[in-house]
N, C-alpha and C positions, 0 to 999 in steps of 0.2 A: 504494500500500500504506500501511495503517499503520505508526508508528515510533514513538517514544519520541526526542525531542530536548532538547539541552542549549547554551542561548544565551548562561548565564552561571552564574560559581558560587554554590554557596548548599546549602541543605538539600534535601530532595526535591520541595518545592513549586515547585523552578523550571523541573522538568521539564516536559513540553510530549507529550502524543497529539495528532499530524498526521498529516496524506496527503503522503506526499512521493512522488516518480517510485521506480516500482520497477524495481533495478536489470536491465540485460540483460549478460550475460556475455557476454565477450568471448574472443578467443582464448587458449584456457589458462586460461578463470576456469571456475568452479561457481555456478551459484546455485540457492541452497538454501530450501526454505520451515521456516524454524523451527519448531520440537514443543514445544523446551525451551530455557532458558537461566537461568544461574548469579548471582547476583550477590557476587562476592568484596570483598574489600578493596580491591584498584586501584579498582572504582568507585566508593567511596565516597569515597575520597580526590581520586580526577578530580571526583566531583559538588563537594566542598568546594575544590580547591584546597590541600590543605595535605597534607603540609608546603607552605609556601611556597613551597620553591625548585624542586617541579616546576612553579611557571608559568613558569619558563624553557623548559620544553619543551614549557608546554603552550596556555601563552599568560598574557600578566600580567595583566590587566585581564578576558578573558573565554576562554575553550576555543576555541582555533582549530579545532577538528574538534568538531562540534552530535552527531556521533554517539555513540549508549549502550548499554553492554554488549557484556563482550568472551569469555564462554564459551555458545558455541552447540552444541545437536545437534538436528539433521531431519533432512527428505527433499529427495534433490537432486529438483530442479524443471527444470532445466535445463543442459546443458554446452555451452561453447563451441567454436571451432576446436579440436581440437587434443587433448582432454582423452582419454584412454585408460585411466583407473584408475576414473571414477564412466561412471554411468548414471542414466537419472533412475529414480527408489523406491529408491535406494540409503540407505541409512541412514549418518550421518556425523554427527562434531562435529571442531572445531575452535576454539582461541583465537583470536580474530581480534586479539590486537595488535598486531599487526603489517599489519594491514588495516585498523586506524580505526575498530576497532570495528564497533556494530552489529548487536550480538546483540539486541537490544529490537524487533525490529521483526517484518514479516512475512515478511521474506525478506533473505538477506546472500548476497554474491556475494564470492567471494575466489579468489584462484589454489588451483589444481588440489593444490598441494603444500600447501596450509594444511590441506585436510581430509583426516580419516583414517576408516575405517571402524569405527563401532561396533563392539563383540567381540558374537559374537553371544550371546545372549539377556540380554542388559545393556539395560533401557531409557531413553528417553531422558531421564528425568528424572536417571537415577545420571550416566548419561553428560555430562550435561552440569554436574558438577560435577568431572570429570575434569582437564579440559584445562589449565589452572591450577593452581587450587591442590594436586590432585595432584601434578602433574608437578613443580610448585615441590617437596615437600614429599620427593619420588622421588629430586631430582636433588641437592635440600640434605642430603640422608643419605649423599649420594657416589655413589648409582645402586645397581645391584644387588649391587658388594663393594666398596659403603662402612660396613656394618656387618658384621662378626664375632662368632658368638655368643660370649654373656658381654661382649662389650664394654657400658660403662654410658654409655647417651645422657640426657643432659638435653633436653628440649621444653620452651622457656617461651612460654606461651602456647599452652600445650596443648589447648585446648575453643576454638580461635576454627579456620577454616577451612583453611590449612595444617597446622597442630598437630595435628589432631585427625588427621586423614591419616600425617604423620609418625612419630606413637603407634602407630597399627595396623602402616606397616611398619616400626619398629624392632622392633617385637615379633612381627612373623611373622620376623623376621629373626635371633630368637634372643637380642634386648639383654635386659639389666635396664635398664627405660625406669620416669626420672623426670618426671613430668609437674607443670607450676607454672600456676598459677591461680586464680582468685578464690574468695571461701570457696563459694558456692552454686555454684560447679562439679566440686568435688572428687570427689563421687561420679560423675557423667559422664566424669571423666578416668578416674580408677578402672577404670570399666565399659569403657571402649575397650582396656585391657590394659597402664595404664600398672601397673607394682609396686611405686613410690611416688610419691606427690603433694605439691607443698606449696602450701602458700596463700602468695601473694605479700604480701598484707596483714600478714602476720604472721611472715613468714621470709625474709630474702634467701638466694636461694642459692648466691650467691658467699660466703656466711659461717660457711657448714655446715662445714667443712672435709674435706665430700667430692669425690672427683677425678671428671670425667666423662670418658670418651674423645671422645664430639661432643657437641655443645652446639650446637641447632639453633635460633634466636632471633627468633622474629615478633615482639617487643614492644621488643627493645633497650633495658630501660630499665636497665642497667648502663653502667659507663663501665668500657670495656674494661678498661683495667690492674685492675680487681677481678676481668672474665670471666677474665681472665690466669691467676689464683691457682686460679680452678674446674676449671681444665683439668689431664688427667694427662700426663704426659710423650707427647709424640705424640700430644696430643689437638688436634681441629679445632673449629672455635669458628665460626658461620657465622650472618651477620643476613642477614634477607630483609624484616623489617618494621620502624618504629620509631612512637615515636608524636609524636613531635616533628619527627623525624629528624636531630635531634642526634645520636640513637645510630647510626644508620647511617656518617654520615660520619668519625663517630669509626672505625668500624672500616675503614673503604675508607682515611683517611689516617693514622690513628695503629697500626692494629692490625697492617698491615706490619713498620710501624717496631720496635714493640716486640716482635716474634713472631722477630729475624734473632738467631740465636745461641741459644734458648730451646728449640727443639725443640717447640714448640706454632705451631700456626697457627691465625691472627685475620685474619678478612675478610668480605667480602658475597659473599652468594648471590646469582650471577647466573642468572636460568634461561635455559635454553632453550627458546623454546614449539615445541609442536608437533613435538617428535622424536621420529620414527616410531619407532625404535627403543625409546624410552622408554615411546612410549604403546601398544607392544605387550607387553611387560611387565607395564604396568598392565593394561591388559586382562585377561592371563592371571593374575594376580592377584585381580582382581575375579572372575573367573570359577572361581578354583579356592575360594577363602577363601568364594565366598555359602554363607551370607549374611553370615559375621562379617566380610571385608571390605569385601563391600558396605553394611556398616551406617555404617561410616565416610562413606560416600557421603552416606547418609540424616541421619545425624548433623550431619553439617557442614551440613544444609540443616533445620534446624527449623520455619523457619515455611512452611508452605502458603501461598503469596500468588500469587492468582492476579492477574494483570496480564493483564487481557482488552487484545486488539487489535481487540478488535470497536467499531465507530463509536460515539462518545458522542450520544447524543440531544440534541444543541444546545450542548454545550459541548465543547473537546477538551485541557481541562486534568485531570490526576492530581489526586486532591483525597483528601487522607487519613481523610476521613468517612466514604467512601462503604465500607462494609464486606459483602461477601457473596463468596463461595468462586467460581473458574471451575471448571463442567467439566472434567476434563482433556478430552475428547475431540469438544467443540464450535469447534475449530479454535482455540482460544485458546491461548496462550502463557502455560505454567505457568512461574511464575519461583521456582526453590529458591535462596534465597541460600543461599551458601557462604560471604559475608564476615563483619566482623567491623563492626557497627556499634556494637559495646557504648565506654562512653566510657574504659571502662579499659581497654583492649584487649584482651580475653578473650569471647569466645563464649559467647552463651546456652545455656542448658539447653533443653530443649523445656517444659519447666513455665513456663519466664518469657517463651516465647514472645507477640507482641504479637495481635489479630485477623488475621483474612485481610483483604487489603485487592484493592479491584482499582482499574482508572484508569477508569473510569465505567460508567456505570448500563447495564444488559441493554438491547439493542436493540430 
């Protein structure tokens, strides 16, 4: 099969279109031929290496796992010993982080319990911007009574792929949802339902001197003891992303510290991938709110970039010239990013969207 490999860090050019062995599932696994896949923030951050300190787990010197991309939805292709919830044309996505990735290819095999069943009439393009940064975004609000209406959430970093997610459910969920962001996103933020916006360029808002009850934080670029002062008595304060990752760790070791006796709580969002329970929620979410929840979907995925897996004519390197759209439905692998590759940490508009690109020339 085709694949999308990663031998070292660097920018997008270091990726690699090869033929590698396609997998065979084993007792208890699925394997799946991919429709769709996502491309979030984790992989932009694996492709580069940074922050720094995940090459401690990820490797120093180069990625000890070549695999890329970690939100998938297809058709199962195949199950092994053992499996009793898929069949093959089953329709399914899954996060494979916990499997080493591998959504870039033509086919991923993972245990039986990583994949969940598409909600039905969800396609696989929406679906596969689910598994992630949804679920991140589901489980950083507290899950389904972690907001109460009238409570006032802050999103910073509202327009980049969890934020934008986060925005729609706080506000089906009843908050007054602030939403923070770069100037040429404000009306995007806006339009997904946040009821106030601010431009980070021009306003911090830890300095407004209004109180938020959760404070949801993909960009971390606060040093806690200010998020501190933004919080209202009983309010949660939660980083999932930073751009340094200075902020992060500030909150996983300082933000304990200084939350005991305060009545506010400062910490990281850990998610959970792939709980069933969670990503049936979302489902019926997605399926009650279309289209305006699913627009969230559509949203967090602006550019159309088709990453054809069909064989290069003599070369099988990604080369960012090569510019023409895939089919969706010539067996190619439509890729919606849902990350966040903007250098300030904030998500494009679909106006400042870049071309369609694809990883080589029509067979």
């Amino acid at each position: 099969m085709l694949a999308i490999v990663q031998r070292r860090y660097g920018t997008p050019d270091v990726l690699r279109l090869e033929e590698v062995a396609t997998p065979v599932p084993g007792d208890g696994e699925v394997l799946v031929r991919i429709r769709a896949a996502s491309v979030n923030r984790t992989d932009l951050e694996g492709l580069a290496g940074r922050p720094l300190f995940y090459r401690a787990f990820m490797g120093l010197r180069r990625p000890r796992n070549q695999r890329v991309g970690l939100d998938a939805a297809g058709e199962v292709e195949a199950v092994g010993t053992g499996v009793t919830r898929f069949k093959p044309g089953d329709h399914v996505y899954a996060d494979l982080i916990n499997n080493g990735g591998g959504a870039f290819a033509e086919f991923a095999c993972a245990r039986e319990k990583t994949w969940h069943q598409i909600p039905a009439g969800v396609d696989f393009e929406t679906a596969s911007t689910l598994p992630a940064s949804a679920i991140l975004a589901f489980q950083g609000l507290g899950r389904r009574d972690g907001i109460q209406q009238g409570d006032k959430v802050l999103i910073n970093g509202a327009a980049g792929c969890v934020g934008t997610f986060a925005v729609k459910l706080a506000k089906a969920a009843g908050a007054e949802v602030t939403g923070v962001c770069s100037t040429s996103k404000l009306d995007f933020v806006r339009s997904m339902g946040a009821a106030h916006v601010k431009d980070y360029t021009r306003e911090d808002y830890t300095r407004g001197g209004r109180r938020y009850d959760r404070i949801l934080d993909a960009v971390a670029n606060r040093a806690v003891f200010a998020v501190r002062g933004a919080l209202a008595e009983g309010g949660i304060y939660g980083a999932h992303g930073a751009q340094s990752g200075v902020g992060i760790l500030q909150a996983l070791v300082a933000g304990p510290l200084i939350s005991v006796g305060r009545q506010r709580s400062i910490g990281v969002v850990v998610g959970k991938p792939n709980d069933a329970t969670d990503l049936g929620i979302l489902g019926e979410l997605v399926q009650a709110h279309d289209p305006r929840f699913r627009a969230a979907a559509r949203a967090v995925s602006p550019w159309s970039v088709g990453w054809s897996l069909r064989r290069a004519s003599g070369r099988s390197s990604p080369r960012t010239g090569d510019l023409r759209p895939a089919p969706p439905s010539d067996g190619s692998i439509r890729v919606q990013p849902d990350g966040d590759p903007c250098p300030d940490g904030h998500e494009a508009r679909e106006a400042d969207a870049p071309p369609v690109r694809s990883l080589g020339p029509s067979s």
